[in-house]
C-alpha positions in Angstrom: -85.6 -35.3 15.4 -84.7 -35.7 19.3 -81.6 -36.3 20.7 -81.9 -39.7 20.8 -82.8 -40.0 16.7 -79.5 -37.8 16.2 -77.6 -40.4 19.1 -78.8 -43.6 17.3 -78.6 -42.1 13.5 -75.2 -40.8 14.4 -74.1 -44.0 16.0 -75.1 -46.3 13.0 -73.4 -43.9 10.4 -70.3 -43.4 12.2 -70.1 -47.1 12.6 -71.1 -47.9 8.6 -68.3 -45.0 8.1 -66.0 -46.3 9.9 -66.1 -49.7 8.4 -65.4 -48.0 5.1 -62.8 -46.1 5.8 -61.0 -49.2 7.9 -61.0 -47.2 11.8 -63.5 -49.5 13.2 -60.9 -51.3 16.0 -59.5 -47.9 17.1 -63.1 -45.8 17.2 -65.5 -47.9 19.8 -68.8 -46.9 20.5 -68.5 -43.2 21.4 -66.1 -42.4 18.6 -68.4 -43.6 16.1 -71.4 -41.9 17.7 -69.5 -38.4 17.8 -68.4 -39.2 13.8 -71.9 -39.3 12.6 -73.3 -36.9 14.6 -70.0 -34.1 12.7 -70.9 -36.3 10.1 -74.6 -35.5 10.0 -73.9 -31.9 9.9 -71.1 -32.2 7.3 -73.1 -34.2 4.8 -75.6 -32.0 5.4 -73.4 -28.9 4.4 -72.4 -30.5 1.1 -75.7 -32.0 0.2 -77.1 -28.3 0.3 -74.4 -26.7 -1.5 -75.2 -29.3 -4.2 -78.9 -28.8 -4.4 -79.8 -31.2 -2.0 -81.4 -31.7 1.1 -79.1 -32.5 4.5 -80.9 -34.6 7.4 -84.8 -34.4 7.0 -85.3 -36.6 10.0 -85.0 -40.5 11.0 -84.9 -42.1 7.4 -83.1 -43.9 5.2 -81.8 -40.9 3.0 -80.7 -39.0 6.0 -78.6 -42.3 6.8 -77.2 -42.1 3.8 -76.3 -38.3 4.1 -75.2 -39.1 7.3 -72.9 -41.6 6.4 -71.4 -39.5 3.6 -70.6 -37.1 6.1 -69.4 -39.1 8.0 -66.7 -40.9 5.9 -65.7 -37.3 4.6 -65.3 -36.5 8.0 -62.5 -39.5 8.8 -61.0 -39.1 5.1 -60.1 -35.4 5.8 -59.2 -36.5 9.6 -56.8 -39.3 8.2 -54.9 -36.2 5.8 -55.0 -33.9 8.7 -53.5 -36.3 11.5 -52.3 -39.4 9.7 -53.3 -42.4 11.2 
């Protein structure tokens, strides 16, 4: 996947992620991009370490594991630095 998949995957799974965990207003465009793009790699890190697979390319389950990273990602940055 080029930049431009990892961009646009990131984007829409920071966004979804953001919705879910309530940061939407504060994060904007860049913020959510830069979320699911950490949040890519982090789902990615737990998905293996379960027996899974992390992102396989520009599909729906890499969305998904995306997106889990992703709302790990502003759960643990929430404990870390409050709101």
């Amino acid at each position: 996947m080029g930049l431009c998949g990892w961009i646009v995957l990131g984007g829409l799974a920071g966004w979804v992620a953001s919705m879910l965990a309530g940061t939407n207003a504060r994060q904007g465009l860049i913020g959510n991009i830069v979320v699911g793009i950490v949040g890519a790699f982090v789902g990615g890190l737990v998905f293996n370490f379960f027996g899974g697979h992390g992102v396989t390319g520009f599909n729906l389950y890499s969305f998904g594991v995306a997106t889990v990273g992703a709302a790990l990602t502003l759960f643990v940055k929430r404990k870390l630095f409050g709101k």
